[in-house]
N, C-alpha and C positions, 0 to 999 in steps of 0.2 A: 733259680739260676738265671731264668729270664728278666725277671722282675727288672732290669736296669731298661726294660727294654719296653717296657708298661709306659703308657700315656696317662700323667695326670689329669685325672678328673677335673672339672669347669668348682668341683667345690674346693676340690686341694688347690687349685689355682685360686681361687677368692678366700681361702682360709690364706695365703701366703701372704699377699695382696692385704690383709685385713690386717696383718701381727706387722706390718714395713709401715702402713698407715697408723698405728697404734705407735709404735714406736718413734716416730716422727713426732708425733701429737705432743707424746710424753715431752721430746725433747724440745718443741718450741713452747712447752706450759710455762717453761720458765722467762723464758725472751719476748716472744709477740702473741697476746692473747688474741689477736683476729686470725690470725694464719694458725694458731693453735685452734682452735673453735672452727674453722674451714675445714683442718683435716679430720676430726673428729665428728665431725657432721660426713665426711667422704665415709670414712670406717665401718658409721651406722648403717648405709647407705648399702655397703656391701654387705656386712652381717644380716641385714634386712636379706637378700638378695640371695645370701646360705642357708637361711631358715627357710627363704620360699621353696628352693632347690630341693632339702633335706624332706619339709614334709610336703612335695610333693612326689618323693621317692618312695615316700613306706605307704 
């Protein structure tokens, strides 16, 4: 019942963050290979960034 009232977490923030820069990526793969390869190099950057988070949680 509370749950609307829960703060996301620094990884559900950077997992959100990670699927808007993927999806971006995806969409300039067709138009501008630089600016496509900048955002995908961002994306890595963060998934980097999830995993360090993730095992340094368990």
């Amino acid at each position: 019942m509370f749950g609307i009232f829960k703060k996301s977490s620094e990884v559900d923030k950077l997992q959100k963050k990670y699927e808007k820069l993927m999806k971006e990526w995806h969409a300039l793969s067709t138009t501008n290979r630089a600016e496509s390869d900048k955002k995908y190099a961002e994306a890595q950057r963060v998934l980097d960034r999830i995993e360090a988070l993730q095992s340094h949680k368990e």
